[in-house]
VOGU-3710 file (C-alpha; in Angstrom, 3 decimals, decimal comma):
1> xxxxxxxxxx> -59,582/77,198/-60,446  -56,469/75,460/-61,100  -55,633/76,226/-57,417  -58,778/74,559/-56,451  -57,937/71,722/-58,363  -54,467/71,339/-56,475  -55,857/70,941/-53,010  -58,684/68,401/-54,522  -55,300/66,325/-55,733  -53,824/67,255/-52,596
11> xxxxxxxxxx> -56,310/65,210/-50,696  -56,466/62,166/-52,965  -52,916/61,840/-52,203  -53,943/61,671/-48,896  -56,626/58,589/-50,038  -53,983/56,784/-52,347  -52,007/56,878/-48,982  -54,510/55,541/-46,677  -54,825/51,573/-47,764  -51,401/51,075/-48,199
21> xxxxxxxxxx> -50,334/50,705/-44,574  -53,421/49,730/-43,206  -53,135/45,629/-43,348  -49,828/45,485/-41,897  -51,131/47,283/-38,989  -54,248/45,170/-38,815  -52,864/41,875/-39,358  -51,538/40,619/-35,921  -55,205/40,757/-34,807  -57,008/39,518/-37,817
31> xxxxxxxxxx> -54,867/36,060/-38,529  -54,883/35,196/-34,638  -58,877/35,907/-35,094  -59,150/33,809/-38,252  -56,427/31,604/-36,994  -54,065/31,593/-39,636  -50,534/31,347/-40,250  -48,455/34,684/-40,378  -47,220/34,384/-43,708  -50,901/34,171/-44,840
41> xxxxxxxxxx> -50,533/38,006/-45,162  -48,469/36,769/-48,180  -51,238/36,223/-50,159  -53,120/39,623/-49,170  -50,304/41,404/-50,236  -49,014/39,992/-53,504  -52,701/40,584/-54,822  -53,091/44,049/-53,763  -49,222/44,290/-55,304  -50,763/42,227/-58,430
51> xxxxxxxxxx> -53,383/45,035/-59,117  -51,743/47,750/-58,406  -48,960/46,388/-61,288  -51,861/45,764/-63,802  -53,605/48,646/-63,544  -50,591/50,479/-63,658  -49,615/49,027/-66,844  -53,333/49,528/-68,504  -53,446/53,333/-66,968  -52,643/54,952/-70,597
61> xxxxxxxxxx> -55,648/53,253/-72,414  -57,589/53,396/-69,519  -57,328/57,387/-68,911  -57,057/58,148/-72,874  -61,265/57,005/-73,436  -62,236/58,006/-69,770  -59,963/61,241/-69,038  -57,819/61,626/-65,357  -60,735/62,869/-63,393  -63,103/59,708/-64,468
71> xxxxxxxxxx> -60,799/57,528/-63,208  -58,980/59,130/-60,480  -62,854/59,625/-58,669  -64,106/55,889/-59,759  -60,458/54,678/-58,403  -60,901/55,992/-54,880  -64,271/55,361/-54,436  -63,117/51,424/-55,424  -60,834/51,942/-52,937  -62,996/52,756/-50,451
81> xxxxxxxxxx> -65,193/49,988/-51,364  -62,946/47,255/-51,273  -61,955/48,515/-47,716  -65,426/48,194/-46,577  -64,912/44,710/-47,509  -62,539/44,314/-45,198  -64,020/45,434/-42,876  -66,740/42,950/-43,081  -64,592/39,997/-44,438  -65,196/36,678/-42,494
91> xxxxxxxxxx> -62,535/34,690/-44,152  -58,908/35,033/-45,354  -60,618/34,271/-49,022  -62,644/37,748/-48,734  -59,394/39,565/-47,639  -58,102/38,138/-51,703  -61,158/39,103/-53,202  -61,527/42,350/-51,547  -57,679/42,976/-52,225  -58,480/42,931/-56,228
101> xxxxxxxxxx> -60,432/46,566/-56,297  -57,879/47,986/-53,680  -54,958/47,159/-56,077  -56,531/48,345/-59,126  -57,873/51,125/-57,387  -54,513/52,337/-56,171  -52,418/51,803/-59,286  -54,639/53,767/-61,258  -54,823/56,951/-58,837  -50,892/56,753/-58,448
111> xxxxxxxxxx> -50,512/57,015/-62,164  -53,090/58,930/-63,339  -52,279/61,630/-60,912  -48,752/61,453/-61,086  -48,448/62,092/-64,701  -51,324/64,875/-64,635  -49,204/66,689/-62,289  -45,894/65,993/-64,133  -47,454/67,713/-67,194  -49,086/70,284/-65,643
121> xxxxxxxxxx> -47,110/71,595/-62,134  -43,925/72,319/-61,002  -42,154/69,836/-59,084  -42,794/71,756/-55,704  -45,827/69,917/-56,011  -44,656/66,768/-57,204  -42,805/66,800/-54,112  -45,402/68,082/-51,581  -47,762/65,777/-52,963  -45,812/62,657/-51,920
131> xxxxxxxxxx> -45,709/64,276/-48,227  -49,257/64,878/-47,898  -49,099/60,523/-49,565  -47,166/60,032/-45,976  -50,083/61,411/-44,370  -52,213/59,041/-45,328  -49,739/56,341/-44,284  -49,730/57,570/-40,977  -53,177/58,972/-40,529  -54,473/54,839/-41,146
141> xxxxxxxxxx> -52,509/53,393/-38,885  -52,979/55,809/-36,117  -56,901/55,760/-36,712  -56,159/51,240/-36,614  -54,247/51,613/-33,175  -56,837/53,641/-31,444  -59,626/51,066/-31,975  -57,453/47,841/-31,003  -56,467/49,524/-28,103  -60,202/50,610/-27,123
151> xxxxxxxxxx> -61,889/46,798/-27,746  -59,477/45,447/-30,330  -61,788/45,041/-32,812  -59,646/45,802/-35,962  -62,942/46,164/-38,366  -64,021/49,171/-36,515  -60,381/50,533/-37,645  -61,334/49,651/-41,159  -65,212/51,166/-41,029  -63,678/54,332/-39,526
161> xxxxxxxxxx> -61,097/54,197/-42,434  -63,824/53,324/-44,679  -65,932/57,011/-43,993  -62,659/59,037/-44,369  -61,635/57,182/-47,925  -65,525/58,112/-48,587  -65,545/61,635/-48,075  -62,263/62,049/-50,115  -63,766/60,074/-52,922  -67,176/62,000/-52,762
171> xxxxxxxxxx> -65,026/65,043/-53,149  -63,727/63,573/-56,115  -66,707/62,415/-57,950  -68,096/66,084/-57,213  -65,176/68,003/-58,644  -64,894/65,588/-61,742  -66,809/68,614/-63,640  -63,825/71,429/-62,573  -61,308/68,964/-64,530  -62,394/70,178/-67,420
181> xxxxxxxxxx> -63,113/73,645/-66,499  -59,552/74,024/-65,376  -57,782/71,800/-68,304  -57,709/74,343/-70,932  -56,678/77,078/-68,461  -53,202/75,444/-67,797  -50,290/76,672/-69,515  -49,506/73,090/-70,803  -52,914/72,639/-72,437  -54,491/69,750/-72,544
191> xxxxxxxxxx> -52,202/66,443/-72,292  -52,599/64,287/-75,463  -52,194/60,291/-74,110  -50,292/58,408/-76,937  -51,276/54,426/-76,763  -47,940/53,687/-77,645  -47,316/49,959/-76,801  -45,762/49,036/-73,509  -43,383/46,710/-75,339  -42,363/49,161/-78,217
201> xxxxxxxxxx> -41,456/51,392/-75,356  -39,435/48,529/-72,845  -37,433/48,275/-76,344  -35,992/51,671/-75,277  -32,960/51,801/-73,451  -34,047/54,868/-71,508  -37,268/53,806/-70,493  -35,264/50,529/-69,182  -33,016/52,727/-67,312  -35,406/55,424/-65,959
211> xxxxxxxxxx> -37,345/52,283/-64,669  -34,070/50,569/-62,744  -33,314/54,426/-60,863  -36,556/53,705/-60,062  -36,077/50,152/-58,901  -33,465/50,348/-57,043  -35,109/53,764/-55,234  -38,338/51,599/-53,789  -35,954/48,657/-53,122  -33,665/50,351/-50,870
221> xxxxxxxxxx> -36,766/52,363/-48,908  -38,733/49,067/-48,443  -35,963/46,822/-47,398  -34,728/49,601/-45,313  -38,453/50,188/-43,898  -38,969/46,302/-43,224  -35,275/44,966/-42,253  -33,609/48,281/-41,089  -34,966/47,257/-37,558  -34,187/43,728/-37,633
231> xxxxxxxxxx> -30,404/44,659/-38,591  -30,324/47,085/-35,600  -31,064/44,470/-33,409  -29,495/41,211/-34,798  -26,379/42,831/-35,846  -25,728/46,294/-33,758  -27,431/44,668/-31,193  -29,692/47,594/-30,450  -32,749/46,831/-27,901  -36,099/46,272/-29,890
241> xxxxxxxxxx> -37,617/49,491/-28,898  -34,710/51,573/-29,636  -34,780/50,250/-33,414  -38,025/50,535/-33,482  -37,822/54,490/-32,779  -34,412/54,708/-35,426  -36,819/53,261/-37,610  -39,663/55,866/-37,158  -36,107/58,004/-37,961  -36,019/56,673/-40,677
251> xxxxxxxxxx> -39,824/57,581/-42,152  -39,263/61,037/-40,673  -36,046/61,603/-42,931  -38,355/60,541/-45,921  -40,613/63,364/-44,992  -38,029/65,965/-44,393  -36,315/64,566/-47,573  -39,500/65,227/-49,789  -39,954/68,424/-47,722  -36,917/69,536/-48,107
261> xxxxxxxxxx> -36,874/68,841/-51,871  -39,977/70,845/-52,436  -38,746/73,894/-50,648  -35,430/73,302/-53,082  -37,083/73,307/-56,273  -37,873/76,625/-56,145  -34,061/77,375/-56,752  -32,995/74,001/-58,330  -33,754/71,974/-60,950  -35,226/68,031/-60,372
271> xxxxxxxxxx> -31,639/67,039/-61,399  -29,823/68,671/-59,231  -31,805/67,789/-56,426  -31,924/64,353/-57,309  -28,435/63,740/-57,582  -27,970/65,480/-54,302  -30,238/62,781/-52,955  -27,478/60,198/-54,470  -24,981/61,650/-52,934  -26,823/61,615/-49,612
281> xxxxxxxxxx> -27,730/58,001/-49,677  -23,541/56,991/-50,940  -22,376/58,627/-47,875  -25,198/56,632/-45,586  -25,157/53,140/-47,336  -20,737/53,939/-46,164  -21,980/54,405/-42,594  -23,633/51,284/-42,684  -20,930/48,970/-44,395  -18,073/49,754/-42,081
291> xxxxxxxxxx> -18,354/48,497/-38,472  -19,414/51,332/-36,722  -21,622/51,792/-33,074  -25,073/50,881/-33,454  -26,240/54,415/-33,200  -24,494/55,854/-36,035  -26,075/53,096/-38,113  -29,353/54,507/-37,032  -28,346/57,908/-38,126  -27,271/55,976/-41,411
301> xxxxxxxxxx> -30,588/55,085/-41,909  -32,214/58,675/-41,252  -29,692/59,951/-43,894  -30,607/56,890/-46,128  -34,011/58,417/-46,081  -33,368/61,869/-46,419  -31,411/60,919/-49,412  -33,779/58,423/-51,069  -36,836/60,699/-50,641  -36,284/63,405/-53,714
311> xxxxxxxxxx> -35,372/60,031/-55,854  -38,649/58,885/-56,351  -41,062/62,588/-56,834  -38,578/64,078/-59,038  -37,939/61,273/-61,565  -41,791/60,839/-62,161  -41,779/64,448/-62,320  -38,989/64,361/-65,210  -41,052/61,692/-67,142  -42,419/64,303/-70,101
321> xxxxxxxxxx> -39,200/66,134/-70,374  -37,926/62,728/-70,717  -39,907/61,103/-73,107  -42,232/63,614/-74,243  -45,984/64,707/-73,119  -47,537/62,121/-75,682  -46,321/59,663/-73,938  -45,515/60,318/-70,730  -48,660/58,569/-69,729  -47,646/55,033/-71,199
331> xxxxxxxxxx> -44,346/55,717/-69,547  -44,895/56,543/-66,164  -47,400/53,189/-66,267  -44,657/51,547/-67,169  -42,109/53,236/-64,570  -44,723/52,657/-61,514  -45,420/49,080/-62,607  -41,803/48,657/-62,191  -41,411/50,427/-59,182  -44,218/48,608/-57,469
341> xxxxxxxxxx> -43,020/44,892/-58,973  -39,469/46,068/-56,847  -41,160/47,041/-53,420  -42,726/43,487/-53,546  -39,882/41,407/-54,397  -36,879/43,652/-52,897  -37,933/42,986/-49,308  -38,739/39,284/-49,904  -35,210/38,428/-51,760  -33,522/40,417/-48,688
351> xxxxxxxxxx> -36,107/38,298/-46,319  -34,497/34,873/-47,662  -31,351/36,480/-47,676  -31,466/36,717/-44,111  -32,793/34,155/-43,265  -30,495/31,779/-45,126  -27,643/33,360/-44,758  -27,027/36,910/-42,542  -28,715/39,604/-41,784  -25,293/40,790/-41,498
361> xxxxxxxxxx> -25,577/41,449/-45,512  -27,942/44,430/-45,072  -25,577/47,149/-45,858  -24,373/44,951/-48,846  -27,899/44,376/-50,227  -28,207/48,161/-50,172  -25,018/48,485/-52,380  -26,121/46,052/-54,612  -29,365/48,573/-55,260  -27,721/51,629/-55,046
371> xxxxxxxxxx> -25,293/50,357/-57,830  -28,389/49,270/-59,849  -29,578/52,744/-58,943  -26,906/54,868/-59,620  -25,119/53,231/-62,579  -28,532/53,824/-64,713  -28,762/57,401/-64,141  -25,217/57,591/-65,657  -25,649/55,814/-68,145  -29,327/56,866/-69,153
381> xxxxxxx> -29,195/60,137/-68,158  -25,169/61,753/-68,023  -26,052/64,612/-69,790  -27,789/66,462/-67,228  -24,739/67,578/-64,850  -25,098/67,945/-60,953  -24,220/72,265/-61,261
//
């Protein structure tokens, strides 16, 4: 049974995956239809961002009256309504309101499932479960493409969208009974959710530092994933569709990298493998800060993903050996809020950085996070050694 339940969380990873890079795929035919500005999808995205953050934070009182599977099915099927919204929306105003549910929707799967696994699997699965995550970033996209490029009608893309988020949440809602058939039958037990408060806990210097690894992890794989292209091209002076294949590289690395660090648990620990990650991404932030051909920057970036992916999977995984199992939950809320408050504001700070300045500062910027990054898990965590 607990097998069973694996593959169910498995393929909500898959639907947590879905929404998240289905706008920016959509969005160069829905503002010239509305006839907006660009940077409207702003306003989209900083309230999806918004939810995500709140519901994040409220996961541990949330999940401790309704239990994970409550709220893991209710989450994706909110997910799947709110893209149904889209995919009727008329006006820019619906895409805000319609962005509320998707936000909320998301942050609660992402922590509720995250933590359930942390407690309960090994971090193979931790790590395999943020690959099968990329599959639902790709699968949206792919599923977007083929209806703009059959009538361009991007709500089709998000109907079509729509039925697979359904199916994956009426899977959910039907296996909400084998939660609790399989919760006593795991060797951790049941998890007991502590309600500890979210500021008690920020008054911790570990939780402060577990949260900046974290930080400076998503800032360095969504600058890199928005700007790594633009740097290419402005600065290496790389044609456009050249960077734009280093850049699919780049995503590729990050699946190899999680892939990779899956197949590795099995003979080392999440440390290890994490600060092997590190030590990946130090030698490819080098690459990119000395003056070298355009190409080998691109192979910077591939190793800049192969090193950041482990970061992320394994430190959530680490969260109850951490802190403890009572309250993990309030923790890892706290660590995805974080991590989620960085991939919206990382990108942006870069954005005016380039704009203002140079994009020229790229590699720099990256230092800057790595530091942030790397300093932290000295400091918060030097006891666990690399061997």
């Amino acid at each position: 049974m607990a097998t069973i339940l694996l593959v169910i969380i498995y393929i909500t990873f898959i639907g947590l995956g879905i929404p998240d890079s289905l706008f920016g795929t959509a969005w160069p035919a829905i503002y010239t239809e509305f006839q907006l500005p660009v940077s409207y999808a702003n306003f989209v995205t900083s309230i999806i961002s918004g939810g995500t953050i709140l519901s994040s934070l409220l996961s541990a009182k949330v999940i401790s009256r309704f239990g994970t599977a409550k709220v893991t099915a209710v989450s994706t099927a909110l997910t799947a309504c709110a893209l149904f919204g889209f995919s009727s929306a008329n006006h820019v105003l619906f895409l805000c309101l319609f962005a509320i549910p998707l936000g909320i929707g998301a942050g609660a799967i992402d922590t509720a499932l995250n933590n359930y696994v942390a407690l309960h699997y090994k971090a193979v699965h931790m790590n395999f479960l943020h690959c099968f995550y990329g599959i639902g970033v790709s699968l949206s996209p792919y599923l977007m493409s083929l209806m703009l490029s059959d009538n361009g009608n991007w709500r089709n893309g998000y109907r079509t969208v729509f039925f697979v988020q359904s199916g994956i949440a009426a899977v959910s809602i039907l296996t909400v009974p084998l939660w609790k058939t399989v919760r006593d039958t795991l060797p951790q037990g049941e998890e007991t959710i502590s309600e500890t408060g979210f500021f008690y806990l920020l008054k911790q210097c570990k939780v402060r530092r577990a949260c900046l690894i974290l930080i400076g992890s998503c800032a360095i794989e969504y600058t890199c994933g928005i700007w790594g292209s633009t740097f290419l091209v402005n600065q290496k002076g790389m044609a456009v569709d050249v960077a734009a294949k280093i850049i699919t590289l780049y995503y590729i690395g990050m699946a190899c990298g999680r892939f990779l660090s899956g197949v590795g648990s099995y003979k080392f620990n999440s440390w290890q493998i994490l600060k092997a990650g590190q030590g990946t991404m130090l030698i490819a932030i080098a690459l990119l800060v000395f003056p070298l051909p355009a190409l080998i920057s691109g192979f910077a970036l591939f190793l800049v993903g192969l090193g950041n992916a482990p970061i992320f999977p394994n430190m959530l995984h680490l969260t109850p050996s951490n802190f403890g199992k009572e309250i993990s939950q309030t923790v890892m809320g706290i660590q995805m809020s974080a991590s989620y408050l960085s991939i919206l504001l990382a990108p942006v700070i870069f954005g005016w950085i380039a704009q203002n300045i140079s994009v020229a500062l790229f590699p720099f910027y990256l230092c800057v996070l790595y530091v942030i990054m790397i300093s932290n898990t000295i400091l918060g965590f030097c006891l666990h050694p690399i061997f």
